[in-house]
N, C-alpha and C positions, 0 to 999 in steps of 0.2 A: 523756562518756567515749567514746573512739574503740574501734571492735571490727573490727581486722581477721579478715575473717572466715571468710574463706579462708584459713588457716591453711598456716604452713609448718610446725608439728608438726603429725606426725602421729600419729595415733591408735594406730598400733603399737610406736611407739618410747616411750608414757609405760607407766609401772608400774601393772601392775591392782591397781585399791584391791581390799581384802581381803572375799572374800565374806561377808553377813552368816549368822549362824547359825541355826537353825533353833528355832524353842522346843520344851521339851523337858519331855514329862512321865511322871516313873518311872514311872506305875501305869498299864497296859496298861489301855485302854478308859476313863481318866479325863477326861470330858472338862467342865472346869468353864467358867465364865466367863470369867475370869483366862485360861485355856492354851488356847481358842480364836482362833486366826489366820481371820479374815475376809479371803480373798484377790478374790474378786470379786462382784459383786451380778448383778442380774435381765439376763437375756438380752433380745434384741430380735429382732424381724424383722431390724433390721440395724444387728446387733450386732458390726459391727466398724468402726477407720475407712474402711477401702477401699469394703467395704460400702454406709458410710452415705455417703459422697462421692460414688461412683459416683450413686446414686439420682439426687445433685444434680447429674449428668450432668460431676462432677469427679475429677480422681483425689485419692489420699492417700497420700504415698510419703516413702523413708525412704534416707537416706544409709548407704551398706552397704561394709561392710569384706570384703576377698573372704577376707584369713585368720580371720575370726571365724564362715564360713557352715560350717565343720564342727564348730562346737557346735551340738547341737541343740533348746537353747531358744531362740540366736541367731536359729536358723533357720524356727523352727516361731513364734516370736510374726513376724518377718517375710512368714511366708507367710498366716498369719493373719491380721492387719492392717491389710495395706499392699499397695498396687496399682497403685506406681510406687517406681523405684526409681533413683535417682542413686549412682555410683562416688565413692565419698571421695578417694582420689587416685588410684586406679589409672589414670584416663585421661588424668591430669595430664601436663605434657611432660618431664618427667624422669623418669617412670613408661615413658611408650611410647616415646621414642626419646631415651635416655642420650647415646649418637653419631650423630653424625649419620649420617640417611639410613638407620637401623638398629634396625629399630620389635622391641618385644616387649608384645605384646597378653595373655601370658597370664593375668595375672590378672584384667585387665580384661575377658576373655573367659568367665572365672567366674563372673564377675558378670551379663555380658551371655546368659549361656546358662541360669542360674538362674532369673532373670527371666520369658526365654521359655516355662521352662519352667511357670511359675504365670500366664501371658497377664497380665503387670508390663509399662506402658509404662517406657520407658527413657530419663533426660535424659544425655547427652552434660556432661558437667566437666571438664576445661574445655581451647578449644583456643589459644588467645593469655592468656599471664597475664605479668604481671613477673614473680612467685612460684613455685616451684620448678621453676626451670629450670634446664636444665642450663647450665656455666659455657660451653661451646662455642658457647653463640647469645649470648653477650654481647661474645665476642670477634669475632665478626662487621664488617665494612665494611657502608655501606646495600645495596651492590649484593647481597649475599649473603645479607645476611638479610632483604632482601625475597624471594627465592627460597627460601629454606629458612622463611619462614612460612608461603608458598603450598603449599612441599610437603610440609608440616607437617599443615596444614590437609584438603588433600586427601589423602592419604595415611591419614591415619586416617576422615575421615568416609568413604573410598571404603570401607574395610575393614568399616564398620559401614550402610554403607547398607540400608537398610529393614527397621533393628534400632531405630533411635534415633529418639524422637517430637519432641525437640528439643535443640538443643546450646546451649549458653554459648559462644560463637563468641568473644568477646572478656567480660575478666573484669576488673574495676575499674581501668579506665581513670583515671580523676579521682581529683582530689585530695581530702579532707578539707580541712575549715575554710570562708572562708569567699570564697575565692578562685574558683572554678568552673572551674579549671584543672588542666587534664592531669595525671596524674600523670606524673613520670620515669621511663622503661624504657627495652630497649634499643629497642622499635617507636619508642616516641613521641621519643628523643631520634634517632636516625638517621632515622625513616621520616617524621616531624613528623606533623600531623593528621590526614594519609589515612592513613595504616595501619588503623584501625578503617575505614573504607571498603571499603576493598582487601579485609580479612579476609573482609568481608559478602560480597562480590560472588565472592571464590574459596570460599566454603563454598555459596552459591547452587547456583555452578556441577560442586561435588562430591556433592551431595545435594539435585539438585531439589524434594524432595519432607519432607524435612526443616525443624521448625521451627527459625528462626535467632535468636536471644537475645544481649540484653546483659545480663550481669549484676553489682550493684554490692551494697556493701554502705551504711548511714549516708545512705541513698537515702527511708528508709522514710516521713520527713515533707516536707512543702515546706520546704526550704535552699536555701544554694548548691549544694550538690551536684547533688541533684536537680533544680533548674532545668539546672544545665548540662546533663543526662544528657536532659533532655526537652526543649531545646532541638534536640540531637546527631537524636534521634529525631524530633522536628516539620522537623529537613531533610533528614535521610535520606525521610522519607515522602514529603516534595513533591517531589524530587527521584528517586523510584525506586528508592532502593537498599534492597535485601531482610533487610529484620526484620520479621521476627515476632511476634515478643515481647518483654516486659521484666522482670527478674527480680527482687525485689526479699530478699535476704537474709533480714533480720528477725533479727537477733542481739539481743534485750535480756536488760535489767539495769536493777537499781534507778537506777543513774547512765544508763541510758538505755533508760527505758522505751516502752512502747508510747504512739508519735505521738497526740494528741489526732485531728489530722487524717489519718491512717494512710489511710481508706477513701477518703475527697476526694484523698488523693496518686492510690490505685492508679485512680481514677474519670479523672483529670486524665488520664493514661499511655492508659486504656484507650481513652477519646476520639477521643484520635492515630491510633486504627482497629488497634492492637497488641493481645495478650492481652498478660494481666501473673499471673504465677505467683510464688508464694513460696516461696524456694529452698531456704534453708539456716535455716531455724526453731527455732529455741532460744531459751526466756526463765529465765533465772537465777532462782531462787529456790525456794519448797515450799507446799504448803497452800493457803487457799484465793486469796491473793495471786497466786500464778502461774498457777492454775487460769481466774483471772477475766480475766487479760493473755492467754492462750493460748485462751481464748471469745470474746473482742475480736478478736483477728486471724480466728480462724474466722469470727467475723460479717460483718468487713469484707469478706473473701473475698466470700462467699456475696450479699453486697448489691453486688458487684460482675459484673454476668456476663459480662465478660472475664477476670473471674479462673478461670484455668481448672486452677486446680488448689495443693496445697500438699505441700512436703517440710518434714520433721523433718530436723535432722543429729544422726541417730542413731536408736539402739532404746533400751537401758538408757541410764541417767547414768555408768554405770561404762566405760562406753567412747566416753564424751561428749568432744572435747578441750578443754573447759571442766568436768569432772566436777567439781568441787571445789563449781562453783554448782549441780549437782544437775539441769540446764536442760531436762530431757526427760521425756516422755509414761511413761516403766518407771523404776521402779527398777533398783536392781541386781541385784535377783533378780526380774528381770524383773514385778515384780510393778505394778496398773495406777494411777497418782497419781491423786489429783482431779484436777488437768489432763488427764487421759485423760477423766476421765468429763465434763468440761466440753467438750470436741472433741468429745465425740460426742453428746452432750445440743446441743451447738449444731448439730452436721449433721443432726438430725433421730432420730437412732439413740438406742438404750436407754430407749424409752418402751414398748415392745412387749415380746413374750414367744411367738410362735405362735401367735396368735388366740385368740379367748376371756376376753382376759382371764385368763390363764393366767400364774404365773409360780412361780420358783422361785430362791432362793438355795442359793450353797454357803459351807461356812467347812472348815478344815481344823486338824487338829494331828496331830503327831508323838504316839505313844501307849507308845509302849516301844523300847528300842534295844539292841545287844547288841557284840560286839567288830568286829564286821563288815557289820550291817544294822540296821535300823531300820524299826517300822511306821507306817502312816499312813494314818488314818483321813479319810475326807471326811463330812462331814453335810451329806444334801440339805433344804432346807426349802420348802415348798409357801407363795407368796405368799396374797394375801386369799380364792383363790377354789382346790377344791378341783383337782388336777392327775391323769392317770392314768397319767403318764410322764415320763422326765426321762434327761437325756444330760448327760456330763460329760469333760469330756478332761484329763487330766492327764500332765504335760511333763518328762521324766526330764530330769537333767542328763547330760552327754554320756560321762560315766564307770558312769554308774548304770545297774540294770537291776534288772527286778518278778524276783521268784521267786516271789510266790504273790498272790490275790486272794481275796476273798470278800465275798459279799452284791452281787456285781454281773456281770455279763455283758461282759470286754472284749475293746476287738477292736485292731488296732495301725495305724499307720501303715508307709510303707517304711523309714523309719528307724529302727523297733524303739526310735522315742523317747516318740512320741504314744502316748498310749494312751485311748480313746473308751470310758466307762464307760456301761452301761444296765443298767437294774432286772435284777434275778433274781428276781420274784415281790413287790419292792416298791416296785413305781412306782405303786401310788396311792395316795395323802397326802391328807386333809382338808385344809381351809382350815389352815394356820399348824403341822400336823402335820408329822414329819420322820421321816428314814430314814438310814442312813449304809451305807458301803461304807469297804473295808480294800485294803490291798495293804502286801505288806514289798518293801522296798527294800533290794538289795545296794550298800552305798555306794559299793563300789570307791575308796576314799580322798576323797570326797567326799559331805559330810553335810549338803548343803544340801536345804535344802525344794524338792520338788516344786512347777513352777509349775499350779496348779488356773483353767483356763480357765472361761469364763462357763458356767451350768446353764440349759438350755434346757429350757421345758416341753413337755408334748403334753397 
């Protein structure tokens, strides 16, 4: 199955699947087996992906929509998480200059100031594509749109220079199947072969100091494709011309899943004296099938040490542009898949707890509700070994807001969305002992469950 993967829909123009509901139990403070939501397990030293990547001297970043960062679970599992971050389409070329010669950076500037503001390195998407482009570079003669790709090119990487750690300088060039040829666009059918040349050597010269990438999709095993694409790069290196890097998408599905020789591809890339990064990460499916494809690329990653890093496309599934195969690390209530806890069981993450030996779960449920609010109870639980404290954060949705607490100590973030729960006189639990904490919830027209972040011991 072919995945383009680079998408000309986009993520804002499909219909939000419908939030799921929260489970709901009449009798305040019942909290049975049955009406218990288990939303996350044992914290870690480094219990996040950014976290646990970082340790391995890599980033872990996530494809970001700039109209979705004023919801604030959007924004608070992003900052949480994730510590790199690529624009969905906003730096696309029908995004930053419609007409020619006539750039609009705003939202992609949302994104690039967000970022900075959490120390998020930053990929560059993309600056030569065939794909959504405006119709004005296709009506182009060669002589004119070799000039308006150069000033295409430099014109935005000048705008972002020593914001951006690496760009997608040119973006699937080649074909599909089994040919190893060009794709049709308007570069390659006016500009012939050198355009991907050209592109490299003017984004060199716009951003000395920026890394330069190709990035493909259907790349991810040895094919035709991918020979072509590692031949393009074994003559660009002996020859001088400036890449970086090599990007490799990673889109699967049952019809095309993850390469047998996936880690020998990116090993073969790496060789060439390139890093090789994976860009656009999504694997279709649920449970512990997806869980174990999305450990396999982590692994290959990490047995790679030119692999210098991995992007998700996306946070939830619900604002996946594949959502229907479910393909990412959150639900849609943000909540964490096994594939989450496989990503980070394979980056080293979520075997710890703060030392000691020390750990603690949470689970949550809904405990009474009324014409306008709803309570909601969290239960902490003390792992094998007894704990004398414990932190918890819980993630309003972006209509919602607390009007009362109890049985805990909270403190907010700036967004008055976070909210960091600690004991009020019960934070020490025996071995397997437990405690809980309350808070009602003004739903403001929105009755979804609270997302309950990981419980950290001391």
């Amino acid at each position: 199955m072919v995945i383009d993967a680079c998408h000309e829909e986009r993520a804002d123009q499909r219909p939000r699947l419908p939030v799921r509901r929260a489970f709901t139990l009449g009798v305040a403070g019942l909290l049975t087996a049955a009406g218990v939501l288990t939303l996350s397990g044992t914290a870690s030293a480094a219990s996040t992906l950014g976290g646990a990547a970082a340790a391995k001297g890599r980033y872990f970043g996530a494809a970001v929509a700039a109209n979705h960062l004023g919801e604030g679970q959007y924004a608070a599992t992003l900052d949480t998480e994730f510590n790199a971050v690529t624009p969905e389409n906003e730096m696309k070329w029908e995004s930053v200059e419609s007409s020619r010669n006539s750039f609009n950076f705003g939202a992609a500037d949302q994104i690039v100031s967000h970022a900075q503001g959490k120390s998020m390195k930053i990929r560059g998407h993309t600056l030569v594509w065939h794909s959504q482009l405006p119709g004005w570079v296709g009506g182009l003669g060669a002589t004119d749109l070799r000039s308006a790709m150069n000033n295409h090119i430099t014109k935005v990487m000048q705008h972002y220079q020593g914001k951006i750690y690496a760009w997608d300088v040119v973006n699937e060039a080649f074909q599909d199947g089994g040919s190893g040829a060009r794709r049709s666009s308007p570069f390659q059918d006016k500009l012939g072969d050198g355009f991907i040349e050209e592109a490299f050597r003017t984004a060199r010269a716009a951003d000395p100091n920026a890394k330069l990438c190709y990035n493909d999709y259907n790349t991810d095993g040895q094919n035709a494709k991918s020979n072509a694409v590692y031949a393009m790069v074994k003559d660009f290196k002996a020859r001088g011309v400036p890449i970086d890097c090599v990007g490799f998408q990673s889109h699967f599905n049952s019809q095309s899943p993850v390469p047998g020789d996936y880690q020998q591809n990116l090993q073969r890339f790496a060789d060439l004296g390139v890093d090789v990064q994976i860009t656009e990460l999504d694997i279709e499916g649920s449970g512990s099938a997806q869980a174990d494809s999305y450990r396999r690329v982590t692994q290959a990653c990490l047995a790679v040490s030119r692999c210098t890093g991995i992007t998700v496309w996306g946070i939830p599934d619900k604002y996946s542009w594949r959502a229907s195969g479910t393909p990412l690390l959150f639900d849609d209530n943000y909540g964490k898949k096994p594939a989450y806890d496989a990503v980070l069981a394979a980056l080293g993450g979520g075997g710890g707890d703060g030392g000691g030996g020390r750990s603690c779960t949470v689970s949550y449920a809904e405990t009474q509700r009324w014409g306008d609010r709803f309570n909601g109870q969290v239960t902490v639980r003390a792992g094998s070994s007894a704990i004398s404290g414990w932190t918890v954060t819980v993630t309003l949705r972006s209509a919602q807001t607390v009007s009362a607490t109890w049985n805990g100590s909270p403190s907010w973030d700036s967004s008055g969305k976070v909210m960091t729960m600690k004991p009020n006189g019960n934070g020490n639990l025996g071995a397997g002992a437990s405690t809980s904490f309350g808070f009602t919830v003004m739903a403001n027209g929105d009755w979804s469950a609270p997302t309950i972040g990981s419980c950290t011991a001391s």
